[in-house]
ZAMAR-436559 format. One record per residue (C-alpha): residue number from 1; residue in three letters; x, y, z. Coordinates in Angstrom, 2 decimals. Example, Ala and Ser with C-alpha at 12.3 -4.5 7.8 and 13.67 -1.06 7.14 Angstrom:
<rs>
<r num="1" residu="ALA" x="12.30" y="-4.50" z="7.80"/>
<r num="2" residu="SER" x="13.67" y="-1.06" z="7.14"/>
</rs>
This chain:
<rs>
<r num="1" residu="UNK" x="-68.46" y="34.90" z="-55.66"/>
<r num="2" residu="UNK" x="-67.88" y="37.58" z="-52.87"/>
<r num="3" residu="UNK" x="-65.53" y="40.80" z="-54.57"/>
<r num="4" residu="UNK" x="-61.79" y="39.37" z="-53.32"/>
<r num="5" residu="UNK" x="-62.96" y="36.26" z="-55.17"/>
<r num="6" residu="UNK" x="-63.99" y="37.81" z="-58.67"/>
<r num="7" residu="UNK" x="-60.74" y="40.01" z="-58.61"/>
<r num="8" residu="UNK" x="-58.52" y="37.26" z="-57.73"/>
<r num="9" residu="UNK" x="-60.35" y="35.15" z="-60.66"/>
<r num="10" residu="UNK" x="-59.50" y="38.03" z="-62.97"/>
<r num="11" residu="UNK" x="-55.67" y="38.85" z="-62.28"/>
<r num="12" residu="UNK" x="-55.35" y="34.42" z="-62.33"/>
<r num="13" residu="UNK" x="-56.53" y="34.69" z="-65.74"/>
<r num="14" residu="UNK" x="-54.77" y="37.84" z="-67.71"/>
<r num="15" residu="UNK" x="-55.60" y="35.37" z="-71.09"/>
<r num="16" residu="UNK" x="-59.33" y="36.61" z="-70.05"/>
<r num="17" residu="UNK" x="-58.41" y="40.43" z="-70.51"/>
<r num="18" residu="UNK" x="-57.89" y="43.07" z="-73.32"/>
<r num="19" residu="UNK" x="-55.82" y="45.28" z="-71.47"/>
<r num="20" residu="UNK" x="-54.29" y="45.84" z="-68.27"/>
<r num="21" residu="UNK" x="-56.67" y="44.75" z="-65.39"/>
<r num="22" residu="UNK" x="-55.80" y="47.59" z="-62.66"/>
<r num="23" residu="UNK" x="-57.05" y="50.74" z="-64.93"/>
<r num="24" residu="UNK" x="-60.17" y="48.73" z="-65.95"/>
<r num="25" residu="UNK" x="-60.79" y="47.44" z="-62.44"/>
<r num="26" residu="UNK" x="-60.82" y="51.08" z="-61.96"/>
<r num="27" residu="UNK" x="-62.65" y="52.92" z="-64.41"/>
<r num="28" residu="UNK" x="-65.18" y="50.07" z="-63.92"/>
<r num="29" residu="UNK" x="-64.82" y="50.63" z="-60.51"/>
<r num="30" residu="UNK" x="-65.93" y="54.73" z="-61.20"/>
<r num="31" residu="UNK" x="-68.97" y="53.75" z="-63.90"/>
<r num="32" residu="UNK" x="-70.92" y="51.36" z="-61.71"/>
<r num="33" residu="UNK" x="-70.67" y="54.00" z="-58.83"/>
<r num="34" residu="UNK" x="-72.14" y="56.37" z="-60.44"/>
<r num="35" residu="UNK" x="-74.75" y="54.77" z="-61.83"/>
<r num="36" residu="UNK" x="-75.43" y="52.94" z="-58.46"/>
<r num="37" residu="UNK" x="-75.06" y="56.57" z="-56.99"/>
<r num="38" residu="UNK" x="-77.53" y="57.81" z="-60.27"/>
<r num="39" residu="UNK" x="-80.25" y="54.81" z="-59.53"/>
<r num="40" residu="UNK" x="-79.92" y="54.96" z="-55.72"/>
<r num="41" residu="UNK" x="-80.63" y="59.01" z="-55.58"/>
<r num="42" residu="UNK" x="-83.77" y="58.03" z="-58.24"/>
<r num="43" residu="UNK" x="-84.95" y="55.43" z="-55.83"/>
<r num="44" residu="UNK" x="-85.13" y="58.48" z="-52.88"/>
<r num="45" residu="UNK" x="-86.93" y="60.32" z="-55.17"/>
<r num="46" residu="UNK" x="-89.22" y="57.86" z="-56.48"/>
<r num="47" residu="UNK" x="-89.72" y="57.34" z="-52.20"/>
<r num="48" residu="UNK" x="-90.34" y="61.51" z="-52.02"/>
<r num="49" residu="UNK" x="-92.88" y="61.56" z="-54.31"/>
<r num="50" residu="UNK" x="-95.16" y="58.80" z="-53.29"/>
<r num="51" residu="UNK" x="-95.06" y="60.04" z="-49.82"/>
<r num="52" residu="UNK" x="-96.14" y="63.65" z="-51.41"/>
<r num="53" residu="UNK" x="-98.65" y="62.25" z="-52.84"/>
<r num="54" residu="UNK" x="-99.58" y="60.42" z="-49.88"/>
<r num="55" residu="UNK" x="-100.28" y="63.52" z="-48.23"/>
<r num="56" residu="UNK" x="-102.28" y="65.06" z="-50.79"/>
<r num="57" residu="UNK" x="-105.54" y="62.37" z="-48.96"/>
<r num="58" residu="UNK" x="-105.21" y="63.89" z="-45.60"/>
<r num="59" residu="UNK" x="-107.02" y="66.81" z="-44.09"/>
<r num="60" residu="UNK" x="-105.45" y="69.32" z="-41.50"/>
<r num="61" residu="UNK" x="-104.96" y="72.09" z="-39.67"/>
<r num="62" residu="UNK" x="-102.87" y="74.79" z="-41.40"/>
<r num="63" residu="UNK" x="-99.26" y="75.09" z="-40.75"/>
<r num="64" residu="UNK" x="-96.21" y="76.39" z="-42.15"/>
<r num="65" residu="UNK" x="-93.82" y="74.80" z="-44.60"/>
<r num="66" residu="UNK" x="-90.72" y="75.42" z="-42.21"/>
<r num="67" residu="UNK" x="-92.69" y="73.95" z="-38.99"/>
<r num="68" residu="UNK" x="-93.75" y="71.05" z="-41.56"/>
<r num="69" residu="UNK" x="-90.72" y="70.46" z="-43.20"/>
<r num="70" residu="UNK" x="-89.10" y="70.32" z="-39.32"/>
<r num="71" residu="UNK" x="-91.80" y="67.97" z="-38.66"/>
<r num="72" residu="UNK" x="-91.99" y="65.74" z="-41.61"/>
<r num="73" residu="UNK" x="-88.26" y="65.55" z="-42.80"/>
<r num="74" residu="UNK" x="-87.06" y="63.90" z="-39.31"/>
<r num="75" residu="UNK" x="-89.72" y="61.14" z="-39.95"/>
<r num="76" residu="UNK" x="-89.16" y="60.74" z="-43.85"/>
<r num="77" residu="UNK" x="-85.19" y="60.47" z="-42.85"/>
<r num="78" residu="UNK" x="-86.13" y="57.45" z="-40.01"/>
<r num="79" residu="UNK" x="-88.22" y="55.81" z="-42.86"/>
<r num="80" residu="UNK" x="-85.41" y="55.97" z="-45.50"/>
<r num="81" residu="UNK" x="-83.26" y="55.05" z="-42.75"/>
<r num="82" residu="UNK" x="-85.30" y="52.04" z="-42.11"/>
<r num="83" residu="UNK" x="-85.84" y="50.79" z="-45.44"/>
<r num="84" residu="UNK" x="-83.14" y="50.98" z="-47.51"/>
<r num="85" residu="UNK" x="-83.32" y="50.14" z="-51.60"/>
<r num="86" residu="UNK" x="-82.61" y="46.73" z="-52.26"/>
<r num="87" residu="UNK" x="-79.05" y="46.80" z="-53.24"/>
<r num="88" residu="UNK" x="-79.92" y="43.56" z="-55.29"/>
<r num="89" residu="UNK" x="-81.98" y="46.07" z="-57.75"/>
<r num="90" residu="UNK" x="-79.60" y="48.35" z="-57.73"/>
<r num="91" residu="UNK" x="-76.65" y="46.65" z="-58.64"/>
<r num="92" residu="UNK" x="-78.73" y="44.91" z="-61.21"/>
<r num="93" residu="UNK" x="-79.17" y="48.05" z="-62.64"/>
<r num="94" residu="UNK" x="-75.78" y="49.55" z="-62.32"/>
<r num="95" residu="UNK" x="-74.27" y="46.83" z="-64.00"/>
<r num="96" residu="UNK" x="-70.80" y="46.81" z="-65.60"/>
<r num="97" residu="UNK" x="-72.40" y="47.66" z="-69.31"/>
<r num="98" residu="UNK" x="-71.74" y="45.95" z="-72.15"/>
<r num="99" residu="UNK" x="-68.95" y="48.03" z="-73.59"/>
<r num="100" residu="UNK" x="-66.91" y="46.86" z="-70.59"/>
<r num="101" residu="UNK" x="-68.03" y="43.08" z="-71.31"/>
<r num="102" residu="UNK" x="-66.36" y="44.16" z="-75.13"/>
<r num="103" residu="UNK" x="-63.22" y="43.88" z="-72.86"/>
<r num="104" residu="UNK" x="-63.19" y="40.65" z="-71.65"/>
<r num="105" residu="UNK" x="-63.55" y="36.77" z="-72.70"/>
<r num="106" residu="UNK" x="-67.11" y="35.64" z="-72.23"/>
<r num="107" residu="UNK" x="-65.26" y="33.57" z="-69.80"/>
<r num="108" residu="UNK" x="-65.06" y="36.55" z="-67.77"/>
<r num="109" residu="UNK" x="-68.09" y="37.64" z="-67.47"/>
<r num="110" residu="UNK" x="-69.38" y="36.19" z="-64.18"/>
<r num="111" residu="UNK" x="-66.13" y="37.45" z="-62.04"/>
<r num="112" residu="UNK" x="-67.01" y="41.11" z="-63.83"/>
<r num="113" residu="UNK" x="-70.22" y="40.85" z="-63.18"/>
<r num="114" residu="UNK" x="-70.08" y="39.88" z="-59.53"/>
<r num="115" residu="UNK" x="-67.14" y="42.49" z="-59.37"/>
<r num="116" residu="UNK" x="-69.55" y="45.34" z="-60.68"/>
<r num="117" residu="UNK" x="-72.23" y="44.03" z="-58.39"/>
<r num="118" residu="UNK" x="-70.22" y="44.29" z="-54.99"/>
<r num="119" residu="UNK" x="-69.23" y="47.45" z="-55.81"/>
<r num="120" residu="UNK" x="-72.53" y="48.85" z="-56.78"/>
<r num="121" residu="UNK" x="-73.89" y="47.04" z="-53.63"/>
<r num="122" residu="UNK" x="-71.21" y="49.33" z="-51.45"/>
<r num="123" residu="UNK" x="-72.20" y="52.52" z="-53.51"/>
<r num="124" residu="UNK" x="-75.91" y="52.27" z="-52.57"/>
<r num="125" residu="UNK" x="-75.40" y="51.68" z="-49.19"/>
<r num="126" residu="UNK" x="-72.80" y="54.67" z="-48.75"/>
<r num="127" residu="UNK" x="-75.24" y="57.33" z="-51.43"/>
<r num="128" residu="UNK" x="-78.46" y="55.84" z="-48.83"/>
<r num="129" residu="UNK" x="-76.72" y="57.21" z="-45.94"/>
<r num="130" residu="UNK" x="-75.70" y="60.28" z="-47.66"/>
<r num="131" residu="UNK" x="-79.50" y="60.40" z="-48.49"/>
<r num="132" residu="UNK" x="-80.65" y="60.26" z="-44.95"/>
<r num="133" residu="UNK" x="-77.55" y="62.98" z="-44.15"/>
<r num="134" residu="UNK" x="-79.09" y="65.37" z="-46.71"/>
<r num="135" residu="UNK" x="-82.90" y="64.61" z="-46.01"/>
<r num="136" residu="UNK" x="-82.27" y="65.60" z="-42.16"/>
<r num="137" residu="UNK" x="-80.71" y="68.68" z="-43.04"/>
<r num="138" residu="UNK" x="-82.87" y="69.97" z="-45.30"/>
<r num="139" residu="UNK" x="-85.25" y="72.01" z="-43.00"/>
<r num="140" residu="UNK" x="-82.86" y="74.38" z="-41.60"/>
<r num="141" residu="UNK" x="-80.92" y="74.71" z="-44.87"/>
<r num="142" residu="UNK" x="-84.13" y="76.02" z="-46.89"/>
<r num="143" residu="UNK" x="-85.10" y="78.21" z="-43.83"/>
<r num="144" residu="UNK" x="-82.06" y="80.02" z="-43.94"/>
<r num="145" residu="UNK" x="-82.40" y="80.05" z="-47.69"/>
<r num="146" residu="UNK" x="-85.69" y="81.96" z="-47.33"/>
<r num="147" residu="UNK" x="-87.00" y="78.87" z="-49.37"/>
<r num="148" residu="UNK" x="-89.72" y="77.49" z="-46.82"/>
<r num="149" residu="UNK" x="-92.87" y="80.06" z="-46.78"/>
<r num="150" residu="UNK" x="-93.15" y="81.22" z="-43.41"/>
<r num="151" residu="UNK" x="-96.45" y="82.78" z="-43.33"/>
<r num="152" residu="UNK" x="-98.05" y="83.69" z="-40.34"/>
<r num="153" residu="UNK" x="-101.53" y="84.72" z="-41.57"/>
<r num="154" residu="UNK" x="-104.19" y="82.11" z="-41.09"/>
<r num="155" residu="UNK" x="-106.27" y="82.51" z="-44.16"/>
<r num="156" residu="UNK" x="-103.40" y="82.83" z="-46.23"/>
<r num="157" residu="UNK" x="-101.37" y="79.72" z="-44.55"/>
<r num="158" residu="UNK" x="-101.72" y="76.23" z="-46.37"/>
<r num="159" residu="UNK" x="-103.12" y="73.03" z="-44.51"/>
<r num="160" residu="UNK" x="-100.50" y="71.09" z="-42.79"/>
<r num="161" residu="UNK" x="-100.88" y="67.88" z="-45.66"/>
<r num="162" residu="UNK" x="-100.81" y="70.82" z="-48.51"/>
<r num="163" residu="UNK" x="-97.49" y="71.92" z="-47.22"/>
<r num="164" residu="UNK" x="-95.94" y="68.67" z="-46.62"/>
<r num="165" residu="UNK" x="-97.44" y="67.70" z="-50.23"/>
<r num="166" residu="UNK" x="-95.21" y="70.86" z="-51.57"/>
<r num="167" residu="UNK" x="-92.06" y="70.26" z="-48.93"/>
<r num="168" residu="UNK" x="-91.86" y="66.23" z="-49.91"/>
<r num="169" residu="UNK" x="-91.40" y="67.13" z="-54.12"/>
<r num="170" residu="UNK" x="-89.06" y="70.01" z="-53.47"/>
<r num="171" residu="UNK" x="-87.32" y="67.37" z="-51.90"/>
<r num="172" residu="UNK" x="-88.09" y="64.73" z="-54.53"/>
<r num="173" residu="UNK" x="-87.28" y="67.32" z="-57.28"/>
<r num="174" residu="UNK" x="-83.25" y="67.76" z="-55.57"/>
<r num="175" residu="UNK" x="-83.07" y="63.93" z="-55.28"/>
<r num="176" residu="UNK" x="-83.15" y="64.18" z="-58.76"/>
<r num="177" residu="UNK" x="-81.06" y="67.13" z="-59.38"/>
<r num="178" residu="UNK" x="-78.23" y="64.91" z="-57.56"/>
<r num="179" residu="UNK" x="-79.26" y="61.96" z="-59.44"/>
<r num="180" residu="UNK" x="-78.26" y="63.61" z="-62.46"/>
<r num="181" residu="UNK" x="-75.45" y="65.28" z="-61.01"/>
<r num="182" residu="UNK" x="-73.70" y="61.45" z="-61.33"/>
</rs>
């Protein structure tokens, strides 16, 4: 039942409902965000790490982390880009809770349910493109920030996977920081 449906089902059936509908439509609303948001920032970083570890197999020349990160971040964003979570997983996840199932009729249940999973569906999408936002801008952020080594002697200067290894879970470890920011 698409989102209109569930809420419509809901306000035709007050008898269903311990309380008034529009505040729990809404601080419903506000949980399964943020755990969609929570999950969906945990899925990019889950997606960081494996391609840092990825890298750690390949052999190159050496480089440094600010040309890599310009290099690798562009193409990590297109890839997010391209494959999105599945929302399905993620609204799974996000669910309503059962404390908020405490406030309804078993009878309930499936319009809540469907209600928590549209919105958590929407959340995902919106926090993946925020994701893809953040992953592109990253680079010249962390440059300015002094946070990218920018060495220029050869001996000293990593191999091009060893910095991308180190660029991809700095990345990884602020997908997280967000993650838990929710």
């Amino acid at each position: 039942m698409p989102l209109d449906q569930a809420i419509l089902w809901l306000r035709r059936h007050p008898e269903a409902i311990h309380g008034d509908l529009d505040p729990l439509l809404r601080r419903w609303e506000e949980e399964v965000r943020a755990r969609a948001a929570e999950r969906t920032w945990l899925a990019a970083k889950e997606r960081a790490e494996a391609e840092a570890e990825e890298w750690t197999h390949h052999g190159g020349y050496h480089a440094s982390e600010v040309w890599v990160a310009s290099e690798v971040f562009p193409l990590f964003a297109s890839e997010l880009q391209a494959h999105p979570p599945q929302t399905e997983r993620v609204a799974r996840e996000a669910g309503i809770g059962a404390a908020a199932l405490g406030e309804v009729e078993p009878e309930a249940w499936e319009a809540v349910d469907e209600f928590a999973r549209a919105v958590a569906a929407d959340a995902c999408s919106r926090t993946w493109e925020e994701i893809v936002r953040f992953t592109r801008s990253r680079p010249r952020e962390w440059a300015r920030e002094g946070r990218l080594h920018e060495e220029r002697d050869w001996d000293r200067m990593p191999s091009y996977p060893t910095a991308a290894s180190r660029v991809l879970h700095m990345l990884a470890d602020e997908f997280g920081a967000h993650a838990h920011a929710h």
